[in-house]
PDB file as gemmi writes it, atoms N, CA and C in Angstrom:
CRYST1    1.000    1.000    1.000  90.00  90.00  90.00 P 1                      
ATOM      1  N   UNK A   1      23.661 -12.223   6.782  1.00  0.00           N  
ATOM      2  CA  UNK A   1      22.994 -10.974   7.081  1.00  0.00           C  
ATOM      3  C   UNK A   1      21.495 -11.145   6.814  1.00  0.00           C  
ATOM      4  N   UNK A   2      20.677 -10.697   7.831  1.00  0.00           N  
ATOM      5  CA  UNK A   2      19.499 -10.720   7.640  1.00  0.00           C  
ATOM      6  C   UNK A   2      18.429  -9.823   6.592  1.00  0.00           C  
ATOM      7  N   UNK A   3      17.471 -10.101   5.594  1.00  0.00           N  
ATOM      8  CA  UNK A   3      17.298  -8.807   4.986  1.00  0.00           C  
ATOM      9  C   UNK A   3      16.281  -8.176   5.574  1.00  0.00           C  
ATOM     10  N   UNK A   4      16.253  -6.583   5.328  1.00  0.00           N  
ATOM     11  CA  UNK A   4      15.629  -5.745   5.512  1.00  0.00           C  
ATOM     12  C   UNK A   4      14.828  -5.609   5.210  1.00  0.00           C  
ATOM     13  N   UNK A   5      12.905  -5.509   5.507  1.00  0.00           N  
ATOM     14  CA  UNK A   5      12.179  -5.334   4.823  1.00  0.00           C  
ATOM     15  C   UNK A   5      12.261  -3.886   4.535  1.00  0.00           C  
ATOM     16  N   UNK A   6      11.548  -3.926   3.298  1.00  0.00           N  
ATOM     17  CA  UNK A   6      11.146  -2.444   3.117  1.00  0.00           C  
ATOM     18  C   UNK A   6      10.002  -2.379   2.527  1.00  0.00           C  
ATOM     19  N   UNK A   7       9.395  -1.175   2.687  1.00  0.00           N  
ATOM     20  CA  UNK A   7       8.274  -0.577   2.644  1.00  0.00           C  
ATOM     21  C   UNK A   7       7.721  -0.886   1.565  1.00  0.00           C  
ATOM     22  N   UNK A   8       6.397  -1.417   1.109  1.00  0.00           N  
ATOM     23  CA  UNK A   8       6.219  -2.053   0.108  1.00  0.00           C  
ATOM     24  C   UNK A   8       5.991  -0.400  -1.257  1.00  0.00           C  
ATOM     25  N   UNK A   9       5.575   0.207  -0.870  1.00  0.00           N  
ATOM     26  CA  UNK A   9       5.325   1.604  -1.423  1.00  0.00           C  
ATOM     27  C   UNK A   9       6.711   1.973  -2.129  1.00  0.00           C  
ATOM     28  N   UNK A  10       7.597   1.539  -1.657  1.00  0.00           N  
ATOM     29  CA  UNK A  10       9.237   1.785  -2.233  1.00  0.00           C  
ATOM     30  C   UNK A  10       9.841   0.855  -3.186  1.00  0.00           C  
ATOM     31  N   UNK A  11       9.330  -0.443  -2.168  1.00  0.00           N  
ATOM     32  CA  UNK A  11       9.902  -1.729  -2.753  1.00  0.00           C  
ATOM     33  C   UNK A  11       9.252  -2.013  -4.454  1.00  0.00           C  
ATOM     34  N   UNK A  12      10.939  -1.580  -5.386  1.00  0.00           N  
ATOM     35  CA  UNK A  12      10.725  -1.692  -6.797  1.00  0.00           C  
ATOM     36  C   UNK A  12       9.480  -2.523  -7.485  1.00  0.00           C  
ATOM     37  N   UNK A  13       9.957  -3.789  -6.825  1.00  0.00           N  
ATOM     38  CA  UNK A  13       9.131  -5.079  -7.092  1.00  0.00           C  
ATOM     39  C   UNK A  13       7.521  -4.694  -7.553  1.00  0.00           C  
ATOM     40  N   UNK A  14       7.285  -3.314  -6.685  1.00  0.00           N  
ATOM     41  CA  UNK A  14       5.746  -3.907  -6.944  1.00  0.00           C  
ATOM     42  C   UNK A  14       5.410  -2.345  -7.169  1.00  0.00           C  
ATOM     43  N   UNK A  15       6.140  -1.820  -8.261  1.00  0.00           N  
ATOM     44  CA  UNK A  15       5.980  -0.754  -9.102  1.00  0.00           C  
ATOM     45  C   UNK A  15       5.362  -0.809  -9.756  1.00  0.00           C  
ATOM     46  N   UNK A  16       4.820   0.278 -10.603  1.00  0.00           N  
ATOM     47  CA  UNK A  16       3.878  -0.081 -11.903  1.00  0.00           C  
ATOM     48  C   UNK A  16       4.729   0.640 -13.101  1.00  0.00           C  
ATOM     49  N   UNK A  17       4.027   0.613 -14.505  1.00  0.00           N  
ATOM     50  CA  UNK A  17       5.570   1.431 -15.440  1.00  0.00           C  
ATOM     51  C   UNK A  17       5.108   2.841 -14.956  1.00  0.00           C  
ATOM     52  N   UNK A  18       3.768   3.701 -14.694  1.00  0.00           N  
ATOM     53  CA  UNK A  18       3.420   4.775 -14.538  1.00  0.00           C  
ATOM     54  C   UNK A  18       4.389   5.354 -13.279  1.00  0.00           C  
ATOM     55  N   UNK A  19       5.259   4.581 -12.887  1.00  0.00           N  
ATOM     56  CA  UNK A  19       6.056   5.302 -11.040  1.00  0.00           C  
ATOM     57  C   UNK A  19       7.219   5.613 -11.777  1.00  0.00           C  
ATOM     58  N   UNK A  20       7.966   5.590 -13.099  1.00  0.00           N  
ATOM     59  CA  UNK A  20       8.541   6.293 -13.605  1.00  0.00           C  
ATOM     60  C   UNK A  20       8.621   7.373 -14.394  1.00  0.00           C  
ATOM     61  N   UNK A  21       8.555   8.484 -14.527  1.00  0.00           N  
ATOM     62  CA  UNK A  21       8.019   9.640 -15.443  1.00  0.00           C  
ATOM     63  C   UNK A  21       9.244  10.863 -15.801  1.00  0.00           C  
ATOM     64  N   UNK A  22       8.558  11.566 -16.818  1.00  0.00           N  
ATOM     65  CA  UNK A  22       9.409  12.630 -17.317  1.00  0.00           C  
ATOM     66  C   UNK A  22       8.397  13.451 -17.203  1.00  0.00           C  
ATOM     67  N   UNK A  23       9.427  15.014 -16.516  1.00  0.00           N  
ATOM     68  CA  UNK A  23       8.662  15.698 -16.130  1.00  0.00           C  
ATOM     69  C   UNK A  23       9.624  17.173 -16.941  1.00  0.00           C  
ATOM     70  N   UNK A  24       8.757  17.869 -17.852  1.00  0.00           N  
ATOM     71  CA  UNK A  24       9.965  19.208 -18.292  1.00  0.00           C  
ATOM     72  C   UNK A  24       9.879  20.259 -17.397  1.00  0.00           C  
ATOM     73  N   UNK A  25      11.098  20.509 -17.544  1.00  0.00           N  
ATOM     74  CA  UNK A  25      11.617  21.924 -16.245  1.00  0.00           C  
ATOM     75  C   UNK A  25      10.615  22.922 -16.857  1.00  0.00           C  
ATOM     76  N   UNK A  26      10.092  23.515 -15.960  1.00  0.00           N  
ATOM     77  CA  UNK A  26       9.370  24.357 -15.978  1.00  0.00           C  
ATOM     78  C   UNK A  26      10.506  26.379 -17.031  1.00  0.00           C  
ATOM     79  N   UNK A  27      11.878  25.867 -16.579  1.00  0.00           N  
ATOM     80  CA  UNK A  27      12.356  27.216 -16.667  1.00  0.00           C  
ATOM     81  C   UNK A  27      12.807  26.895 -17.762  1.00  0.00           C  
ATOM     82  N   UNK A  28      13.733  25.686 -18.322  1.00  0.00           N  
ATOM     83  CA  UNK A  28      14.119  25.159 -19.676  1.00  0.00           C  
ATOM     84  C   UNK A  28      13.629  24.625 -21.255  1.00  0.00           C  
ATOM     85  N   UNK A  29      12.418  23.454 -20.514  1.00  0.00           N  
ATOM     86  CA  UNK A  29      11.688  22.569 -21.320  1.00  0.00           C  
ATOM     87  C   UNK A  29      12.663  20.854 -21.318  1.00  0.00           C  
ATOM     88  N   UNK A  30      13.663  21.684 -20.568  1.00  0.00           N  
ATOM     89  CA  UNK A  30      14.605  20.129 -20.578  1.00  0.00           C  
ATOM     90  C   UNK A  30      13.268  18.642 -19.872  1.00  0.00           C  
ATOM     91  N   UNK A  31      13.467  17.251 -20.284  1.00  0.00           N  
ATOM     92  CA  UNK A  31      13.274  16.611 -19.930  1.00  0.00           C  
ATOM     93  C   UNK A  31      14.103  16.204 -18.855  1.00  0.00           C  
ATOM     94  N   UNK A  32      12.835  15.653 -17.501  1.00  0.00           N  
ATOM     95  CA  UNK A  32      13.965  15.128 -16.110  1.00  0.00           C  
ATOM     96  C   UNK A  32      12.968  13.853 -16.102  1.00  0.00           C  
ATOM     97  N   UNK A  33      13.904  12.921 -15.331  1.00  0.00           N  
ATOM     98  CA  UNK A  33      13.367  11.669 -14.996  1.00  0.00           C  
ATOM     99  C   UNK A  33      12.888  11.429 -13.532  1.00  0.00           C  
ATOM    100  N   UNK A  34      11.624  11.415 -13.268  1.00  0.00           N  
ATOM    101  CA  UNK A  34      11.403  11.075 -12.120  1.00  0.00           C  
ATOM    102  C   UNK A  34      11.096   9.605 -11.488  1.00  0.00           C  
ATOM    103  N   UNK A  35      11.604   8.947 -10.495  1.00  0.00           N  
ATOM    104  CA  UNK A  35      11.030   7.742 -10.193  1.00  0.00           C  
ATOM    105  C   UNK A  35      10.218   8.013  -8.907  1.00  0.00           C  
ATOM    106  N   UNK A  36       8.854   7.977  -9.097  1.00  0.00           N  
ATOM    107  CA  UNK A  36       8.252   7.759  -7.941  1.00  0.00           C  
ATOM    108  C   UNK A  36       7.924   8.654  -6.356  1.00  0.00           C  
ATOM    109  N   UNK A  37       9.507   8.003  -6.659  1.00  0.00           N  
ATOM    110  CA  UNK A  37       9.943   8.247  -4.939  1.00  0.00           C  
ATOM    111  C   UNK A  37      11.031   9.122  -4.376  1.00  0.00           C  
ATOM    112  N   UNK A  38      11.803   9.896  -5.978  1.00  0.00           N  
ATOM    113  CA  UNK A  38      12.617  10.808  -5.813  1.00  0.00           C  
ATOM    114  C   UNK A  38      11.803  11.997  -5.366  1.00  0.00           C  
ATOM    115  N   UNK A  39      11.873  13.448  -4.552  1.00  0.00           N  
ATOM    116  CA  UNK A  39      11.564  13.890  -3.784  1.00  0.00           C  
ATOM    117  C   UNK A  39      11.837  15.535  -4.762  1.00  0.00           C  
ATOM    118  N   UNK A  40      12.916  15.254  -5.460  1.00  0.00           N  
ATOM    119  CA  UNK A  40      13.356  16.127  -6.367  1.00  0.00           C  
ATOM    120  C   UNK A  40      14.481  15.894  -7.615  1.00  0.00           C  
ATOM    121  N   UNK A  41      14.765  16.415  -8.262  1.00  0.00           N  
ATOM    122  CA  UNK A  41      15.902  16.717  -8.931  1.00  0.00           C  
ATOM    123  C   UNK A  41      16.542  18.227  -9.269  1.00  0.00           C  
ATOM    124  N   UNK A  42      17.764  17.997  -9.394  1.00  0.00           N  
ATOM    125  CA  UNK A  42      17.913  19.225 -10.411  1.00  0.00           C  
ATOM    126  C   UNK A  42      18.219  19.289 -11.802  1.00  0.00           C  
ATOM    127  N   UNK A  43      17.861  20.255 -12.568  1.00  0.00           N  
ATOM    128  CA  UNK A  43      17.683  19.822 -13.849  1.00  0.00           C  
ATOM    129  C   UNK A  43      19.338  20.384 -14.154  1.00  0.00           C  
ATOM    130  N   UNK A  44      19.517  19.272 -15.165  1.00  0.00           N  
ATOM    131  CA  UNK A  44      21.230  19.193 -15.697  1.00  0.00           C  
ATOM    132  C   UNK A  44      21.448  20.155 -17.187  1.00  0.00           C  
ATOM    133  N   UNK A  45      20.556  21.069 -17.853  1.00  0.00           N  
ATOM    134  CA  UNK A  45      20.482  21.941 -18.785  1.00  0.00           C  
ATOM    135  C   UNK A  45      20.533  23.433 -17.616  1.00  0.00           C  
ATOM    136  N   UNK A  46      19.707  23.712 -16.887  1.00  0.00           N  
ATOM    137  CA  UNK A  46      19.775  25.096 -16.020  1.00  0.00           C  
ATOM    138  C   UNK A  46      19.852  25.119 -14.486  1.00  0.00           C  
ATOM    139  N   UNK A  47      19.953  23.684 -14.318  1.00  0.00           N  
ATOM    140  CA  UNK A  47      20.271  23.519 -12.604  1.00  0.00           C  
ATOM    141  C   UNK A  47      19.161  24.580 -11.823  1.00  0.00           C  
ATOM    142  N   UNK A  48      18.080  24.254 -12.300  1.00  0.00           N  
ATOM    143  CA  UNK A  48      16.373  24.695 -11.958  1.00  0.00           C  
ATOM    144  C   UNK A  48      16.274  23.828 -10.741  1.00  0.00           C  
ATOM    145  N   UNK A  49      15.806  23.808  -9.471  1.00  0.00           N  
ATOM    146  CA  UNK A  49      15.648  22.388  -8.689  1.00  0.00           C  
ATOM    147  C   UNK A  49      14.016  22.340  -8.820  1.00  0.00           C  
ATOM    148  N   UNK A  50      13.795  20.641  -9.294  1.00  0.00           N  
ATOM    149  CA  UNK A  50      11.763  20.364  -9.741  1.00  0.00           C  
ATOM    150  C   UNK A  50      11.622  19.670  -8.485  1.00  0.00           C  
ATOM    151  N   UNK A  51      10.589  20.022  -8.032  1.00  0.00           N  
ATOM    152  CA  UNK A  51       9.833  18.983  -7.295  1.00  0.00           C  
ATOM    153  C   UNK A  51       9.069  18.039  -7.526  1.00  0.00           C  
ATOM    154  N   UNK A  52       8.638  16.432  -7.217  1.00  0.00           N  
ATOM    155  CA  UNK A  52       8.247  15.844  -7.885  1.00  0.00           C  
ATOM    156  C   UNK A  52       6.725  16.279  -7.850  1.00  0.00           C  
ATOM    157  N   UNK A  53       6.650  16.424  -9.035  1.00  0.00           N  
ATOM    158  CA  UNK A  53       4.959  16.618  -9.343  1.00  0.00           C  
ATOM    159  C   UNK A  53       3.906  15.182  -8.451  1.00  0.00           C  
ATOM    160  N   UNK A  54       4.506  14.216  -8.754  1.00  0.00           N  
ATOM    161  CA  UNK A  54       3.273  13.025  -8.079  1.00  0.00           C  
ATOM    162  C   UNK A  54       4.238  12.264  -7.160  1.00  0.00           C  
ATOM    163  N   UNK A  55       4.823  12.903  -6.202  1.00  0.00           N  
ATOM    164  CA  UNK A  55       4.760  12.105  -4.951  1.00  0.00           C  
ATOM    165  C   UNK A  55       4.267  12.181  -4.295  1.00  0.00           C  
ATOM    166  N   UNK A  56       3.878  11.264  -3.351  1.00  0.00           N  
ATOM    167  CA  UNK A  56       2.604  10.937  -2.721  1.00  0.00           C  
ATOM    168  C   UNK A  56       3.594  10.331  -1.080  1.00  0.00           C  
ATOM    169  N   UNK A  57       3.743  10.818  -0.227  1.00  0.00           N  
ATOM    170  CA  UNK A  57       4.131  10.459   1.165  1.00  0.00           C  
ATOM    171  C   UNK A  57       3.207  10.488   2.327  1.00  0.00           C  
ATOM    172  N   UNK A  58       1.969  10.245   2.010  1.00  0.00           N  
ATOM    173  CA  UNK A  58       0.918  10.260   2.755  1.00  0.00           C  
ATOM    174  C   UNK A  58       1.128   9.374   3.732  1.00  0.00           C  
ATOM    175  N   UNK A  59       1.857   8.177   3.527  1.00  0.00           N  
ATOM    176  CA  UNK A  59       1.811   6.738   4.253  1.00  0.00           C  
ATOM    177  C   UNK A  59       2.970   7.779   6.109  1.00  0.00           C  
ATOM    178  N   UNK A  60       3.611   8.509   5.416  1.00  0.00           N  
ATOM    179  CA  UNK A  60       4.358   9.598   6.529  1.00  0.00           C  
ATOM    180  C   UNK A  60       3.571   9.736   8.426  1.00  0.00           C  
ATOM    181  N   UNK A  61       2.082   9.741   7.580  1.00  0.00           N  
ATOM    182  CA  UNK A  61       1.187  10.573   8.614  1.00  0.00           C  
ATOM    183  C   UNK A  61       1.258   8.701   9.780  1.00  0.00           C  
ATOM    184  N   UNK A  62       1.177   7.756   9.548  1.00  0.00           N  
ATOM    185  CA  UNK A  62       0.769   6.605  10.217  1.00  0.00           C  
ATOM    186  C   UNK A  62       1.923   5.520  10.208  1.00  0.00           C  
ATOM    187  N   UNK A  63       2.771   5.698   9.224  1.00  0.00           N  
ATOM    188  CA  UNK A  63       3.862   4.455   9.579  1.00  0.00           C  
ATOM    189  C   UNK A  63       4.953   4.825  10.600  1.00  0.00           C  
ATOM    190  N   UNK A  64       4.909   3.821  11.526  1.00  0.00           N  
ATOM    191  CA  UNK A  64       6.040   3.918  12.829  1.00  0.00           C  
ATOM    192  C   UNK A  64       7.295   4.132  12.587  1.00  0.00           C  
ATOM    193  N   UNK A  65       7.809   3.380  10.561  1.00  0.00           N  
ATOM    194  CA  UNK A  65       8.904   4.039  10.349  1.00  0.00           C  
ATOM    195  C   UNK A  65       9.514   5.017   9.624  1.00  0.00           C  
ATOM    196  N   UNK A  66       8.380   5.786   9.418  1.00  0.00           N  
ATOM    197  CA  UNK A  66       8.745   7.139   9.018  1.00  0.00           C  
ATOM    198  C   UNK A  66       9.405   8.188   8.881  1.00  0.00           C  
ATOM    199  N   UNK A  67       9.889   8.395  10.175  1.00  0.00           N  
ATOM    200  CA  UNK A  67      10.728   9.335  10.299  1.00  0.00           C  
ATOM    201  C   UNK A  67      12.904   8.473   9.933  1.00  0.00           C  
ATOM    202  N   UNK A  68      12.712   6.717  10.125  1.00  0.00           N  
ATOM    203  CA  UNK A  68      13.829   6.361   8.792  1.00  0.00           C  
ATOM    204  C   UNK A  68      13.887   6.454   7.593  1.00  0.00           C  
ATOM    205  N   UNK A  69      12.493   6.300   6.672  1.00  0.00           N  
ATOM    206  CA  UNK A  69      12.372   6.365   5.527  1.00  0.00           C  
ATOM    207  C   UNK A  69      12.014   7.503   4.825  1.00  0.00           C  
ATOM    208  N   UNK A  70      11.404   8.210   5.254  1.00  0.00           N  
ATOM    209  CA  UNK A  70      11.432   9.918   4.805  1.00  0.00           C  
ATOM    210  C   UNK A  70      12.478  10.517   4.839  1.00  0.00           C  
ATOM    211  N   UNK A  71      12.644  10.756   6.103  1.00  0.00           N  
ATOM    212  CA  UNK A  71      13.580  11.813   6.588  1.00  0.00           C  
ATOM    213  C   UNK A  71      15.059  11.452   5.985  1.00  0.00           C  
ATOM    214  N   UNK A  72      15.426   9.756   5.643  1.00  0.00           N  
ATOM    215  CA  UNK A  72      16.250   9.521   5.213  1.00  0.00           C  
ATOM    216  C   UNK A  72      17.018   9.628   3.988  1.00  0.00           C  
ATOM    217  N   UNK A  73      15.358   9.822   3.053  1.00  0.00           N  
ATOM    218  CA  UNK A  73      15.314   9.618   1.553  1.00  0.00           C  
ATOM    219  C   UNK A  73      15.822  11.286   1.175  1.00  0.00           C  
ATOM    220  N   UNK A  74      15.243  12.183   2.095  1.00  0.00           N  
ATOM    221  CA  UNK A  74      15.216  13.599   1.584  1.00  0.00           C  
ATOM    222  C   UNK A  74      16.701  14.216   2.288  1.00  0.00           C  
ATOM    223  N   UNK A  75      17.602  13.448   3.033  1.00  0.00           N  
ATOM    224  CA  UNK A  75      19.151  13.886   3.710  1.00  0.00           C  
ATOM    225  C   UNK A  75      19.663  13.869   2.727  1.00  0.00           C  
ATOM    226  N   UNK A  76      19.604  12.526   1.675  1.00  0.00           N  
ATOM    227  CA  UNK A  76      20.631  12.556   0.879  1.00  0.00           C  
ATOM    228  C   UNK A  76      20.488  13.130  -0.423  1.00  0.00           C  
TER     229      UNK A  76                                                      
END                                                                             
């Protein structure tokens, strides 16, 4: 099987430690874990849904594969 590139903006590899974060629910104070590139969570103390404070999908406006990797990330 051939591999897939992926988007270097995604691709773990070339993360920094700052693309992982804790962010407290605004309605609880519970701590949530964000990576990066999660889009949301819901918080598991009041099932609040957070949005990620620092995602950044700018690359959206110009990459040809965008509408696989966005649109894909936020279906599931």
């Amino acid at each position: 099987m051939a591999n897939k590139l992926r988007c270097p903006g995604q691709d773990q590899r070339f993360w920094k430690p700052e693309d992982i974060f804790d962010v407290r629910c605004p309605n609880c104070g519970n701590e949530i874990e964000f990576w990066k590139d999660d889009p949301f969570h819901t918080c598991t103390k009041c099932n609040t849904i957070i949005r990620n404070p620092k995602i950044d999908i700018g690359c959206a406006e110009w990459c040809k594969h965008a509408d696989e990797c966005i649109v894909g990330e936020l279906m599931k």
